[in-house]
Z-matrix of the N, CA and C atoms (Angstrom, degrees):
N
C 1 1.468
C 2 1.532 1 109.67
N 3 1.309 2 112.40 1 114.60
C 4 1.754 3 121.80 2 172.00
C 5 1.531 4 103.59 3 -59.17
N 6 1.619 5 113.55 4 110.18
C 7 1.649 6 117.40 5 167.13
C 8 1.502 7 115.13 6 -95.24
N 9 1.738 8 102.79 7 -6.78
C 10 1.498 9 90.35 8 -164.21
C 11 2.066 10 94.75 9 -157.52
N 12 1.490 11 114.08 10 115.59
C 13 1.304 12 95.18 11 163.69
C 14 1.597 13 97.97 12 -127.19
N 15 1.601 14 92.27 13 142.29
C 16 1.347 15 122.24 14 156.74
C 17 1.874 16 120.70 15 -64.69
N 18 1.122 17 108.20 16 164.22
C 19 1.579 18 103.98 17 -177.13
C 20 1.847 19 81.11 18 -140.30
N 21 1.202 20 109.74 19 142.17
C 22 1.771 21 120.47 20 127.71
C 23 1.397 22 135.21 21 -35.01
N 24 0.755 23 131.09 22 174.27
C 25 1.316 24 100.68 23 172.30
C 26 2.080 25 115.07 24 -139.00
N 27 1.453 26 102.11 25 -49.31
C 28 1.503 27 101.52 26 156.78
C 29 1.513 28 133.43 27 -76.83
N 30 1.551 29 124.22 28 108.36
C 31 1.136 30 112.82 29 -165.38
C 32 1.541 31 104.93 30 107.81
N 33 1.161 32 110.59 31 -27.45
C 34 2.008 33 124.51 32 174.93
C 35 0.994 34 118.90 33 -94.16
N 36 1.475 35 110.51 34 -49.30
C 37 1.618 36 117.31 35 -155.47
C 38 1.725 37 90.70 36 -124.38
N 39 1.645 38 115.58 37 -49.23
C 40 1.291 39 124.48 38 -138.43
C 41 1.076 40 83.91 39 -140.10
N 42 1.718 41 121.63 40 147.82
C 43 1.233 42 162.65 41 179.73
C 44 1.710 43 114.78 42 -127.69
N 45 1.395 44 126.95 43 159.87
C 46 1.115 45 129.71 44 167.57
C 47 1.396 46 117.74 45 -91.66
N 48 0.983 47 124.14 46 142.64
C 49 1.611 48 128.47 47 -169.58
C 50 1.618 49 109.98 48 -62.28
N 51 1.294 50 103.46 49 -28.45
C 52 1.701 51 110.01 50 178.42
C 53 1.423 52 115.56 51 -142.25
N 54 1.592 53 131.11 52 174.53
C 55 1.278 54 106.22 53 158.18
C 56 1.243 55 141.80 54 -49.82
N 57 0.945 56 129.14 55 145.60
C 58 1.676 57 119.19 56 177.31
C 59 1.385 58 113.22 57 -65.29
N 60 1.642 59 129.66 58 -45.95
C 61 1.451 60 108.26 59 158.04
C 62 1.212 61 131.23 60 -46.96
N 63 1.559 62 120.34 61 -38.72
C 64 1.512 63 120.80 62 170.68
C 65 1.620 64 127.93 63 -53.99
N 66 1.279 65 97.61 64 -36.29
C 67 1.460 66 111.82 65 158.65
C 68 1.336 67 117.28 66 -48.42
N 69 1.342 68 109.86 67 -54.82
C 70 1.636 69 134.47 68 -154.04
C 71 1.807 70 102.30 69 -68.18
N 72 1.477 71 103.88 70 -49.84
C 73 1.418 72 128.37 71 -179.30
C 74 1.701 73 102.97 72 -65.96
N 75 1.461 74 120.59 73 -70.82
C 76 1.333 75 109.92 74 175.80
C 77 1.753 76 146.65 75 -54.59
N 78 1.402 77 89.60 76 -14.47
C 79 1.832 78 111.29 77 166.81
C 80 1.440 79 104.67 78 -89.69
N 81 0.918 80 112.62 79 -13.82
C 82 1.621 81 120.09 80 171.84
C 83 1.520 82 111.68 81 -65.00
N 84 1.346 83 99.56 82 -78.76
C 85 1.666 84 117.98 83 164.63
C 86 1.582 85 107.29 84 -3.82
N 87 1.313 86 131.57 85 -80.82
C 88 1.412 87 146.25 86 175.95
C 89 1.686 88 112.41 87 -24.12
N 90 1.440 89 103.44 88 -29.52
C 91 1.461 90 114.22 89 -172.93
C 92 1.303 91 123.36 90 -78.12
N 93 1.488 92 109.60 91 -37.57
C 94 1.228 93 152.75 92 -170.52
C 95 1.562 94 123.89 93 87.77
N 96 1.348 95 99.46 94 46.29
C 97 1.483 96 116.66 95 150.15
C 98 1.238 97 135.26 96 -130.36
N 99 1.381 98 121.42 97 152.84
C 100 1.490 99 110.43 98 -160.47
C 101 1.863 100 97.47 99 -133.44
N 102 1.216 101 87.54 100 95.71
C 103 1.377 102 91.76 101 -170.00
C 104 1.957 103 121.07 102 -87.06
N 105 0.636 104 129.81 103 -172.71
C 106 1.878 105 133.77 104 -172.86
C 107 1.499 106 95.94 105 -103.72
N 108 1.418 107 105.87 106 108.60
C 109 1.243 108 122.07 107 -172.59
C 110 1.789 109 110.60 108 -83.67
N 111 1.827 110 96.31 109 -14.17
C 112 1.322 111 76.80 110 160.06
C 113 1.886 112 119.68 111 -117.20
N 114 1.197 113 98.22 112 24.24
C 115 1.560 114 116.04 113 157.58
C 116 1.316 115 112.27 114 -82.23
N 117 0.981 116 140.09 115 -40.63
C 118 1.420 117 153.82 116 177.10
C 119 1.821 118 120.85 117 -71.88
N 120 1.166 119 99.21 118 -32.88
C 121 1.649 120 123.02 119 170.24
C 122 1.831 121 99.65 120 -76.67
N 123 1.242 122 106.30 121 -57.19
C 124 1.891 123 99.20 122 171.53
C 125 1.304 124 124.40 123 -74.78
N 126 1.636 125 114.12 124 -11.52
C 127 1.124 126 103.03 125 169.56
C 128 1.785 127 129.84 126 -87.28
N 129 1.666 128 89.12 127 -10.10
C 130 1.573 129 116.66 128 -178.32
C 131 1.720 130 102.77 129 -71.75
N 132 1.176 131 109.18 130 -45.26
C 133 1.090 132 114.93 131 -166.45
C 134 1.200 133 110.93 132 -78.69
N 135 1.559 134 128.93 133 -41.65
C 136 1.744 135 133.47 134 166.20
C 137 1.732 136 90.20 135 -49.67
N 138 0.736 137 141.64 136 -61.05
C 139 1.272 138 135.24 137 -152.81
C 140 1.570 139 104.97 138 -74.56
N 141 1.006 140 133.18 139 -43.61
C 142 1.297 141 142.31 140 -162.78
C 143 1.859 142 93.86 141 -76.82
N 144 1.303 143 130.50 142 -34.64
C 145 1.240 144 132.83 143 -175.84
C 146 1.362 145 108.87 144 -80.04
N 147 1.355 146 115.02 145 -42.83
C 148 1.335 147 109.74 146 167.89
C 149 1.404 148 124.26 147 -61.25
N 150 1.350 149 122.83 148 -23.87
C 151 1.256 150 121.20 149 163.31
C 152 1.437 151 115.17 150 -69.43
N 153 1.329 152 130.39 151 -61.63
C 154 1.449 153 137.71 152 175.90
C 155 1.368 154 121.11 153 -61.26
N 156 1.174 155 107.78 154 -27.89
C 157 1.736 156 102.63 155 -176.52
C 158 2.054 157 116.28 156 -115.69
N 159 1.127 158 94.29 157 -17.08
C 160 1.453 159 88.76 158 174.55
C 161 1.710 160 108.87 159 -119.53
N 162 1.523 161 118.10 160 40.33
C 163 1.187 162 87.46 161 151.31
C 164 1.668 163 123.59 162 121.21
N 165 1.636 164 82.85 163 -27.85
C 166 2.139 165 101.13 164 -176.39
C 167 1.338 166 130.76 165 -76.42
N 168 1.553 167 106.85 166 -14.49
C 169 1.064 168 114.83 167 -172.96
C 170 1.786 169 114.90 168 -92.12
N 171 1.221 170 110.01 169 -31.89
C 172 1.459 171 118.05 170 162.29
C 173 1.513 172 109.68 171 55.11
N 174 1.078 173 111.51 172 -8.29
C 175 2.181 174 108.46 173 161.03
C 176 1.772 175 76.56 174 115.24
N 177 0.956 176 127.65 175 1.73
C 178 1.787 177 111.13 176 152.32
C 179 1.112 178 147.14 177 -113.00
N 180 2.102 179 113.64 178 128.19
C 181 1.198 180 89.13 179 -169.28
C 182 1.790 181 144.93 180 -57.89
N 183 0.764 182 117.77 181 164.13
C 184 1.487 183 149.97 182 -175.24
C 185 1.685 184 99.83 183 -39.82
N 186 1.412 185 105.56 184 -88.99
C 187 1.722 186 115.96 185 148.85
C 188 1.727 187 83.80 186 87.53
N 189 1.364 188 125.73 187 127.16
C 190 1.307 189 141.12 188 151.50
C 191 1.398 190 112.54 189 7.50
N 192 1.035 191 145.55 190 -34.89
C 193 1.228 192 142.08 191 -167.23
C 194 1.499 193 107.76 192 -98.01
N 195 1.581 194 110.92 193 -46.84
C 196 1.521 195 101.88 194 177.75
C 197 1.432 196 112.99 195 -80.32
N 198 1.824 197 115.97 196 -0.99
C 199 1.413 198 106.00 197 161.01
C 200 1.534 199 114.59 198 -72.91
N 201 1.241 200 111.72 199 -21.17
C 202 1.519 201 105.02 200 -171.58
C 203 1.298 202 112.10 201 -91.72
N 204 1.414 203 113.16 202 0.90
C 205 1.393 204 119.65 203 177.48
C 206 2.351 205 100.86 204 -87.99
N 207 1.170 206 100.04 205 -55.36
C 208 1.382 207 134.30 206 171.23
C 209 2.037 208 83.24 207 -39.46
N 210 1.445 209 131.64 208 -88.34
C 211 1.307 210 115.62 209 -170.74
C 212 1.303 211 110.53 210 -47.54
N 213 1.662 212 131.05 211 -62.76
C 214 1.202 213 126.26 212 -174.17
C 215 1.405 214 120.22 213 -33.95
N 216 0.816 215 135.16 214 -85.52
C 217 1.680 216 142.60 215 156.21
C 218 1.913 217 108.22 216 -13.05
N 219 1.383 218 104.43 217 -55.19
C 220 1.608 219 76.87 218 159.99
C 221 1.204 220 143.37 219 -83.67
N 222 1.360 221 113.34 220 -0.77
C 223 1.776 222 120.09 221 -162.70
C 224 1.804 223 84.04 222 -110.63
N 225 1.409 224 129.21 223 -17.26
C 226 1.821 225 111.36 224 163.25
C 227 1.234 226 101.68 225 -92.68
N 228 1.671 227 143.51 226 2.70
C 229 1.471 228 111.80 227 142.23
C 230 1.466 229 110.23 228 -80.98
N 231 1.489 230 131.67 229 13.62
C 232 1.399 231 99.49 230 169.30
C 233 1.628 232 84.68 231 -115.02
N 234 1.179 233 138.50 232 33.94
C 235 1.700 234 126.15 233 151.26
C 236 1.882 235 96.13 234 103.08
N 237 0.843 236 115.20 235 55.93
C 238 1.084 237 88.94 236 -156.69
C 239 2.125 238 106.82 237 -92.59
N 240 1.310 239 106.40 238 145.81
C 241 1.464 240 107.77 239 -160.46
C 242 1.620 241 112.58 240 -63.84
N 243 1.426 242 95.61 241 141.99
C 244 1.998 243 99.04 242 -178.03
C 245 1.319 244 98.84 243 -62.94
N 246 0.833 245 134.27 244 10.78
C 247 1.537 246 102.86 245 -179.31
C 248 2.374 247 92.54 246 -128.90
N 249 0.567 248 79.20 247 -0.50
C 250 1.430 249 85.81 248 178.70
C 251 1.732 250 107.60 249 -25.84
N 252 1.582 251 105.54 250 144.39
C 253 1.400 252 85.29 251 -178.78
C 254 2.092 253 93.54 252 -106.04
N 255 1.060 254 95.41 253 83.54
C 256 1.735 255 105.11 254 166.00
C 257 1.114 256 120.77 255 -34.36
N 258 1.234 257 117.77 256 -96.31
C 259 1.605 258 110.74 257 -165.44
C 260 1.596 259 121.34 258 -65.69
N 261 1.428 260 118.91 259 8.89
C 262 1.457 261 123.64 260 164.67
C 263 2.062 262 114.28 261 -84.82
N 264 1.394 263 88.32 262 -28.68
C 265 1.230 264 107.32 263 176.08
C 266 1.640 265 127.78 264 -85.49
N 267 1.252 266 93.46 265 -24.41
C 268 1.836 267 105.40 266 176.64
C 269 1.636 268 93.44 267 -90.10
N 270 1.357 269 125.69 268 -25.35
C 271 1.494 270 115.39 269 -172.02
C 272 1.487 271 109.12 270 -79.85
N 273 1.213 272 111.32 271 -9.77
C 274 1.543 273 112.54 272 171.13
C 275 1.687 274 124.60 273 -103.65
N 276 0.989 275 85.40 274 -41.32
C 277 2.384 276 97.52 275 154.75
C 278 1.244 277 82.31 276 -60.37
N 279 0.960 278 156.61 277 -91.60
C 280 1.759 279 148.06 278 -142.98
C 281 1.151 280 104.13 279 -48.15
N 282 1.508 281 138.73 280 -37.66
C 283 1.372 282 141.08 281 -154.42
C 284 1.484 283 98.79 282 -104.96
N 285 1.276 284 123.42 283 -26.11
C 286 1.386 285 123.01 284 -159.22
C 287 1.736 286 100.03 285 -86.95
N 288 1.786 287 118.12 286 -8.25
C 289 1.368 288 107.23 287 -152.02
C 290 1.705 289 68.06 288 -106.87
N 291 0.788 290 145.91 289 -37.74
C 292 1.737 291 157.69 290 -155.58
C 293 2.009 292 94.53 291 -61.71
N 294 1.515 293 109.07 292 -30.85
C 295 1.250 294 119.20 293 177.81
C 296 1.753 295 114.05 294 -49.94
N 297 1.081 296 124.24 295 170.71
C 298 1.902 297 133.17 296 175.12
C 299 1.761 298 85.20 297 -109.86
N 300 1.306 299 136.30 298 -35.27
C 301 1.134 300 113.18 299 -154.08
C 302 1.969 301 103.92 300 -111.75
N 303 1.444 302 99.98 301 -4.90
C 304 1.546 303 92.26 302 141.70
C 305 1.131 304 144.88 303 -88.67
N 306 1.911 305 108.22 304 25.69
C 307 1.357 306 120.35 305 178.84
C 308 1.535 307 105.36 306 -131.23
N 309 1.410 308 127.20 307 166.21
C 310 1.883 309 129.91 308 -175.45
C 311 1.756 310 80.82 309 -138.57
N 312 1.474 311 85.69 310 141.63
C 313 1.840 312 83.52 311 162.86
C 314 1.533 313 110.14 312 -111.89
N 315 1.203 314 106.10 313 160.91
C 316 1.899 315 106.05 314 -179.49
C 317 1.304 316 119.35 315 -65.10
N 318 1.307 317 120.23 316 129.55
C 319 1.232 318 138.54 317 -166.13
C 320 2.152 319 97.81 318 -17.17
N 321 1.604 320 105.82 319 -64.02
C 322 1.117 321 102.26 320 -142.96
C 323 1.384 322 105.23 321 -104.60
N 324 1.523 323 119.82 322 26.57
C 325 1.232 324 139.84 323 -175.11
C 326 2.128 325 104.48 324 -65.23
N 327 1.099 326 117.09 325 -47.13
C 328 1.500 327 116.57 326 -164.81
C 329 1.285 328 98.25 327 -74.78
N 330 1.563 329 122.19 328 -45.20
C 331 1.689 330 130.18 329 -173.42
C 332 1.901 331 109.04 330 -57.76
N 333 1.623 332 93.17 331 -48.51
C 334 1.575 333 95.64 332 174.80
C 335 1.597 334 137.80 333 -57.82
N 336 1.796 335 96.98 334 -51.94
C 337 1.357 336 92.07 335 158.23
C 338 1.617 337 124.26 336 -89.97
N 339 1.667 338 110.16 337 18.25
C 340 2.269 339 93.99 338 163.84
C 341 1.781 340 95.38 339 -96.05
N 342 1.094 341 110.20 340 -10.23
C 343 1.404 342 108.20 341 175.17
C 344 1.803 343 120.06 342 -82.98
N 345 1.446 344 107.64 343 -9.14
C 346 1.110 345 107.70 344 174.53
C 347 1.585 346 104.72 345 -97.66
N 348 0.905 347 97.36 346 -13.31
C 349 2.073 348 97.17 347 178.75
C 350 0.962 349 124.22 348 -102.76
N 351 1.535 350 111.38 349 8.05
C 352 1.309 351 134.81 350 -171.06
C 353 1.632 352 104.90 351 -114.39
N 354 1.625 353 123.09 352 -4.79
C 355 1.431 354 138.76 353 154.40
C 356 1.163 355 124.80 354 -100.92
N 357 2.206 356 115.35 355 4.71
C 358 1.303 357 104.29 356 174.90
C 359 1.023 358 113.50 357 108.20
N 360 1.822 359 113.28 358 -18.25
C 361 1.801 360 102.96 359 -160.62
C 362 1.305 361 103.95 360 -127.10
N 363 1.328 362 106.67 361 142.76
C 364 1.434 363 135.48 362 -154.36
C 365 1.628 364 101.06 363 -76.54
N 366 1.090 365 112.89 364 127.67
C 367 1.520 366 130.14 365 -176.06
C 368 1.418 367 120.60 366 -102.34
N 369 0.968 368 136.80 367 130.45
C 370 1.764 369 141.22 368 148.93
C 371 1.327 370 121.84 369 -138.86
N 372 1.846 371 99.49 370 -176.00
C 373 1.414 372 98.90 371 173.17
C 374 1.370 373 116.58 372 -104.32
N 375 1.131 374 134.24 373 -176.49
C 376 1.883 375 127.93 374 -165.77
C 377 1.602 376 90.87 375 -158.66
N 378 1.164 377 131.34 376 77.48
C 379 1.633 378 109.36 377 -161.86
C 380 1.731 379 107.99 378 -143.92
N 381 1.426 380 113.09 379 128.70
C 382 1.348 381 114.92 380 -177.36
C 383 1.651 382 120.62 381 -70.16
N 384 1.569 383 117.31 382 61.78
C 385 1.090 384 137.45 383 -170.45
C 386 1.320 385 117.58 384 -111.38
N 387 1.635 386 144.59 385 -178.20
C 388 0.989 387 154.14 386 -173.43
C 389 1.853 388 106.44 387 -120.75
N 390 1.353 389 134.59 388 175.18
C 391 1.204 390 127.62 389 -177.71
C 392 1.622 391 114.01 390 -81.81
N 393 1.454 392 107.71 391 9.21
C 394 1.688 393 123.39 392 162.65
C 395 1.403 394 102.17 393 -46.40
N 396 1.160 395 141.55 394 -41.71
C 397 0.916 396 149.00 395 -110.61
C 398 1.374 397 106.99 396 -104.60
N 399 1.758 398 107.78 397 -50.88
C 400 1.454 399 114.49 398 170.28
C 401 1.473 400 118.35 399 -64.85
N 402 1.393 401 98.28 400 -10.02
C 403 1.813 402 97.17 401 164.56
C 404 1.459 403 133.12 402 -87.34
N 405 1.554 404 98.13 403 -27.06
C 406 1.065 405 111.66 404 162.67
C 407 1.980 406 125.34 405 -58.50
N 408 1.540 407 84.00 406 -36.36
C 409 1.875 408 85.31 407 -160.95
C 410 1.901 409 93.02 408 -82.29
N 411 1.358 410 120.55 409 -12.68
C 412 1.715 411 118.58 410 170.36
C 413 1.792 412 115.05 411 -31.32
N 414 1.387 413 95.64 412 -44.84
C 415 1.238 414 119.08 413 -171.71
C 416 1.772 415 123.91 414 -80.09
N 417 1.096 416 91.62 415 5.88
C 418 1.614 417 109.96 416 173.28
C 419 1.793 418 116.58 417 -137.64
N 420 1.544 419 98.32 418 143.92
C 421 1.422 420 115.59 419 -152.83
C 422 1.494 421 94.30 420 -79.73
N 423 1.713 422 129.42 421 -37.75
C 424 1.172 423 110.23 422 174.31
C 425 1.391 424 119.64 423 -85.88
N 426 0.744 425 121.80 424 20.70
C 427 1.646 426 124.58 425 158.95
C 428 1.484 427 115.85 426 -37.04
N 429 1.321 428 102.13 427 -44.02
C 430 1.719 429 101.49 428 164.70
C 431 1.093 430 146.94 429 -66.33
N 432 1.482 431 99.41 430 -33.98
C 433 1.199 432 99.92 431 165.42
C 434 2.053 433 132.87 432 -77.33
N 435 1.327 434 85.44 433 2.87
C 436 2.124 435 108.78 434 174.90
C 437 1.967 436 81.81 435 -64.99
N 438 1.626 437 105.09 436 143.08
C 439 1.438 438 123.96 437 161.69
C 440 1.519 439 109.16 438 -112.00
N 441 1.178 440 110.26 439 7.16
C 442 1.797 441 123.82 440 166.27
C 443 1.005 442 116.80 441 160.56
N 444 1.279 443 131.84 442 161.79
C 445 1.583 444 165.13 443 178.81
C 446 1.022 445 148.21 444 -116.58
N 447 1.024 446 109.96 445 53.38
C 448 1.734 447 118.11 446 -169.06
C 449 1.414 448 112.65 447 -73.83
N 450 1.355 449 134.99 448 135.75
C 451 1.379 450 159.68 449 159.37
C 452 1.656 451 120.90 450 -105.90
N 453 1.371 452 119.20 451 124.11
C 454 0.927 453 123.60 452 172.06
C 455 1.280 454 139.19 453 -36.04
N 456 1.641 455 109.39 454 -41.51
C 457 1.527 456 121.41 455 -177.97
C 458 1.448 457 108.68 456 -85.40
N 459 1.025 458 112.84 457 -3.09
C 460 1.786 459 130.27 458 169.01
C 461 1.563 460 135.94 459 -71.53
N 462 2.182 461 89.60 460 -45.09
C 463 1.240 462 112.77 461 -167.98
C 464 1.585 463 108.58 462 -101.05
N 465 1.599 464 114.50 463 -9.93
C 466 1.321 465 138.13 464 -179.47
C 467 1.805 466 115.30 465 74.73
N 468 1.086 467 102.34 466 23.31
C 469 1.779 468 115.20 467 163.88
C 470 1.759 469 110.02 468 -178.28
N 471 1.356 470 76.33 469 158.88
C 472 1.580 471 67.18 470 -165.85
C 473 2.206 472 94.11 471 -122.83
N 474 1.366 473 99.99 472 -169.01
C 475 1.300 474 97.92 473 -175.75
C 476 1.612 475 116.77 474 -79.70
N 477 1.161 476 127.87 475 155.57
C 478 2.084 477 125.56 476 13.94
C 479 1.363 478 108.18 477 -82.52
N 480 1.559 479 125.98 478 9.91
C 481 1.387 480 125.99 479 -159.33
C 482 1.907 481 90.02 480 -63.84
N 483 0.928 482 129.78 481 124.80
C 484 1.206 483 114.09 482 -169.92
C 485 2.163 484 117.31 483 -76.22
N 486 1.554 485 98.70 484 -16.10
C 487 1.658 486 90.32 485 164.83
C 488 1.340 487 126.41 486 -40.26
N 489 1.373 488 124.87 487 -38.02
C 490 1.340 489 135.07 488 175.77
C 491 1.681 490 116.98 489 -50.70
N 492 1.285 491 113.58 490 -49.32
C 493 1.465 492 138.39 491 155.99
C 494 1.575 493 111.83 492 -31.61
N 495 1.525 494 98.64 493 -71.16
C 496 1.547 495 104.81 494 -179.95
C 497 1.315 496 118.59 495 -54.11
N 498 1.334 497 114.12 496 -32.45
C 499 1.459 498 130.24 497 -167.22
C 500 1.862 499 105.06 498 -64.18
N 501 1.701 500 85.56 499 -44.31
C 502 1.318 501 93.99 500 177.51
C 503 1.389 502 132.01 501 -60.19
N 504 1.275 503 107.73 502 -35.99
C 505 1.335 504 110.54 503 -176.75
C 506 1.810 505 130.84 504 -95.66
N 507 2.265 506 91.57 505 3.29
C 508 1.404 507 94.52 506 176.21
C 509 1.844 508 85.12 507 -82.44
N 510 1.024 509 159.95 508 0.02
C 511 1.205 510 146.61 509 145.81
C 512 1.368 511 110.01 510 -6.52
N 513 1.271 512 91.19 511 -90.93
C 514 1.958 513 100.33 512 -158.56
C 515 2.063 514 95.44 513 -104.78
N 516 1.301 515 122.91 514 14.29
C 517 1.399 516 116.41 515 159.74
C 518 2.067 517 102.90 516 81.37
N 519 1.353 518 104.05 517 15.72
C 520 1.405 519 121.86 518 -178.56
C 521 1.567 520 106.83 519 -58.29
N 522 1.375 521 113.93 520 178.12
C 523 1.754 522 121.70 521 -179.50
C 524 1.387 523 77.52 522 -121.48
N 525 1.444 524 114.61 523 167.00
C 526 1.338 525 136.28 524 163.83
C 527 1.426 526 104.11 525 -52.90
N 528 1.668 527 135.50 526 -56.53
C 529 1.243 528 131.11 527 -163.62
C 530 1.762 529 110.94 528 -80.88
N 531 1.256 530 117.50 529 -1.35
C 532 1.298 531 118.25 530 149.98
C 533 1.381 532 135.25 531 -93.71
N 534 1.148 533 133.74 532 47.78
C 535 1.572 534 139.25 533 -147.30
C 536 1.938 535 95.91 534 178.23
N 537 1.005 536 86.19 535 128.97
C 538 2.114 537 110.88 536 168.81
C 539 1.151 538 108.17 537 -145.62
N 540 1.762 539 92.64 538 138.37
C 541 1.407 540 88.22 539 161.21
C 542 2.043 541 122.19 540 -134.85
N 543 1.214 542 101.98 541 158.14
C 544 1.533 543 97.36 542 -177.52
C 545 1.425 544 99.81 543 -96.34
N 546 1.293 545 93.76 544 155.07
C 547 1.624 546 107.15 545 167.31
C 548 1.492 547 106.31 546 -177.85
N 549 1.233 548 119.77 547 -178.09
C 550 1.504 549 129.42 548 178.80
C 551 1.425 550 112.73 549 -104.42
N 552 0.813 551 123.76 550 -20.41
C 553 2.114 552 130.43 551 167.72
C 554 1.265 553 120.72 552 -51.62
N 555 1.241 554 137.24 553 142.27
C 556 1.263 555 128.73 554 179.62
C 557 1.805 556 100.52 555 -101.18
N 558 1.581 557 102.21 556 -16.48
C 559 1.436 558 103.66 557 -156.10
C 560 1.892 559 105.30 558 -118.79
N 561 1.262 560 98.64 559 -28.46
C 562 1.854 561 102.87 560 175.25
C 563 0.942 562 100.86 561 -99.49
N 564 1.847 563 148.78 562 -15.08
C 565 1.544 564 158.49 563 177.41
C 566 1.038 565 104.20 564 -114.61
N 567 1.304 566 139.31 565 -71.11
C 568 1.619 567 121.76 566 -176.44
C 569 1.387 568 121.75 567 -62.57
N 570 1.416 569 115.23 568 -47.97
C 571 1.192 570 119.43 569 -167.60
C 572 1.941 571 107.60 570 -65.66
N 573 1.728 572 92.78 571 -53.31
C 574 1.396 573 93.04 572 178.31
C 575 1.090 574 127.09 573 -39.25
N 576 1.458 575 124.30 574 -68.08
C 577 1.238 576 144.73 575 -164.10
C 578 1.735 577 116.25 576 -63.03
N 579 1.425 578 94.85 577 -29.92
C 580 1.823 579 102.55 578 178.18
C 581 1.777 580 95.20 579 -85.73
N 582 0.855 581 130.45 580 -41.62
C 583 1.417 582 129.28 581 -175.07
C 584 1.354 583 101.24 582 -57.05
N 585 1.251 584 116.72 583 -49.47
C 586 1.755 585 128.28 584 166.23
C 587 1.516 586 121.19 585 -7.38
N 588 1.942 587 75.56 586 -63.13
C 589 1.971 588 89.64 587 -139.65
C 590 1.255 589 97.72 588 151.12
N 591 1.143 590 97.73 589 -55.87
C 592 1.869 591 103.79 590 -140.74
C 593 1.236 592 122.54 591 -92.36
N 594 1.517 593 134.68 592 139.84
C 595 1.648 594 146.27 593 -175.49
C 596 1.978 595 91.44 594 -32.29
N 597 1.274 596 93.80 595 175.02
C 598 1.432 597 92.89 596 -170.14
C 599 1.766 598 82.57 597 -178.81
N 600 1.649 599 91.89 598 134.89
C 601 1.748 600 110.71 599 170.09
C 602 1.368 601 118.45 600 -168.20
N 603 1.421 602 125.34 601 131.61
C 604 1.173 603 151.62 602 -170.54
C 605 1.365 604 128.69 603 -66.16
N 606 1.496 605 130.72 604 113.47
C 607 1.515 606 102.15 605 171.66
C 608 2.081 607 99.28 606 -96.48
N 609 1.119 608 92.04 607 150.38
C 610 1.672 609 82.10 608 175.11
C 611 2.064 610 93.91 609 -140.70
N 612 1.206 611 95.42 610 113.75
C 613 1.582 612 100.65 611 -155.48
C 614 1.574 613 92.52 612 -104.12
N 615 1.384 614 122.19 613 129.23
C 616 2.151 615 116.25 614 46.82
C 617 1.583 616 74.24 615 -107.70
N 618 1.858 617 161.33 616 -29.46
C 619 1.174 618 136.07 617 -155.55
C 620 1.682 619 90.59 618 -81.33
N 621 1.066 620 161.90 619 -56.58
C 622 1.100 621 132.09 620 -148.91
C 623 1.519 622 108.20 621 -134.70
N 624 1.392 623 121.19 622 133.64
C 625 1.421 624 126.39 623 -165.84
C 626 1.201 625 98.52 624 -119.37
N 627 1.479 626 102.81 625 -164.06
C 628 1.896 627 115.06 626 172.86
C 629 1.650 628 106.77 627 -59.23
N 630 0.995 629 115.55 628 -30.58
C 631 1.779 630 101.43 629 -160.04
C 632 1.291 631 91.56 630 -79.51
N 633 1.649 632 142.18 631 -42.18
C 634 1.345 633 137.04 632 -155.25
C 635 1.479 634 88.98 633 -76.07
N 636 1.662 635 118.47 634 -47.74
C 637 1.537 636 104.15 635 -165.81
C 638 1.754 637 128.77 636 -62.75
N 639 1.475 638 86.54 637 -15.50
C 640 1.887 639 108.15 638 -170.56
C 641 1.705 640 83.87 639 -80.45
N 642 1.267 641 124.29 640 -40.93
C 643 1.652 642 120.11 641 -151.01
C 644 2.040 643 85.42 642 -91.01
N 645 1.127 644 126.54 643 -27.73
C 646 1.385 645 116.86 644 149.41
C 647 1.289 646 130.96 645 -56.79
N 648 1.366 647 122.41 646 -16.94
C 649 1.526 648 123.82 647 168.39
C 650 1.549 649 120.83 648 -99.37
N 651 1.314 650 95.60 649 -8.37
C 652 1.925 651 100.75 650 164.13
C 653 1.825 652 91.66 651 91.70
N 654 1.589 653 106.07 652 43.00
C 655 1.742 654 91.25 653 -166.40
C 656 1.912 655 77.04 654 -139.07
């Protein structure tokens, strides 16, 4: 019996208000460069894969520094100028993602989790994030209804390392086979969470959202 699911949270719960190159490109602007916002969007994304799929992340979080490694790498695939003033500019992309209103949540995110508290069962987040995060969720109405929040750079590893898992479930004193979690990963959410113990389900959006993944967990 599931007593407790966790959610992900970017890509789960929360989205960015724009592209992230577009972002990347328009904080640029201020500098006096005007870079290809969708050069900057492919370069975000080469970079972001190389972290997740080959290997870099190794069950630790990310933590401020490998974000500033993570922008760099995308703003020199969009050319970015030698004389650039960098780290004045990454200190404000850092601050701007820390925002509630540089994030949208998915349509059916508030309905899903009052409907899960509305069966009794204890809700949180499980998410390979930094403590940005609790600033981010200020800005959203179901925030209240979360029974915790765990962040990676908090808990000192983040997922599939499975400590994060455990961490999770000294919460509410749970077994592994009572606890799921959603997310969009096949490899920091699926993999993690089954390595765990624990139920495990996918949103893979626009075909499958929170309601298909909850109606995949028999909830």
């Amino acid at each position: 019996m599931i007593r407790a699911v966790f959610f992900d949270a970017g890509g789960t719960l929360l989205r960015t208000a724009e592209p992230v190159g577009r972002t990347y490109a328009r904080l640029a602007n201020s500098y006096d460069w005007q870079p290809s916002a969708e050069r900057l969007e492919q370069g975000f994304r080469a970079a972001w894969k190389e972290r997740t799929t080959e290997g870099t992340a190794r069950g630790r979080p990310l933590g401020k520094e490998g974000w500033k490694k993570i922008l760099r790498s995308s703003v020199e695939a969009g050319g970015l100028p030698k004389e650039f003033p960098f780290n004045d500019y990454f200190e404000e992309v850092y601050a701007h993602f820390a925002r509630p209103d540089a994030w949208r949540e998915f349509p059916e995110t508030e309905m899903a989790l009052a409907r899960l508290k509305q069966q009794g069962i204890r809700i949180g987040i499980l998410s390979n994030w930094d403590p940005r995060l609790h600033q981010v969720l200020t800005g959203f109405a179901w925030r209240e209804q979360l029974d915790t929040v765990l962040v990676s750079e908090e808990v000192g590893v983040e997922k599939p390392d499975p400590g994060i898992f455990r961490k999770a479930e000294q919460v509410g004193g749970w077994a592994p086979e009572e606890c799921a979690l959603i997310g969009d990963d096949p490899v920091s959410d699926r993999r993690g969470a089954e390595g765990a113990g624990w139920r495990c389900a996918l949103v893979e959006r626009p075909e499958r959202g929170l309601w298909e993944a909850l109606a995949g967990l028999g909830l």
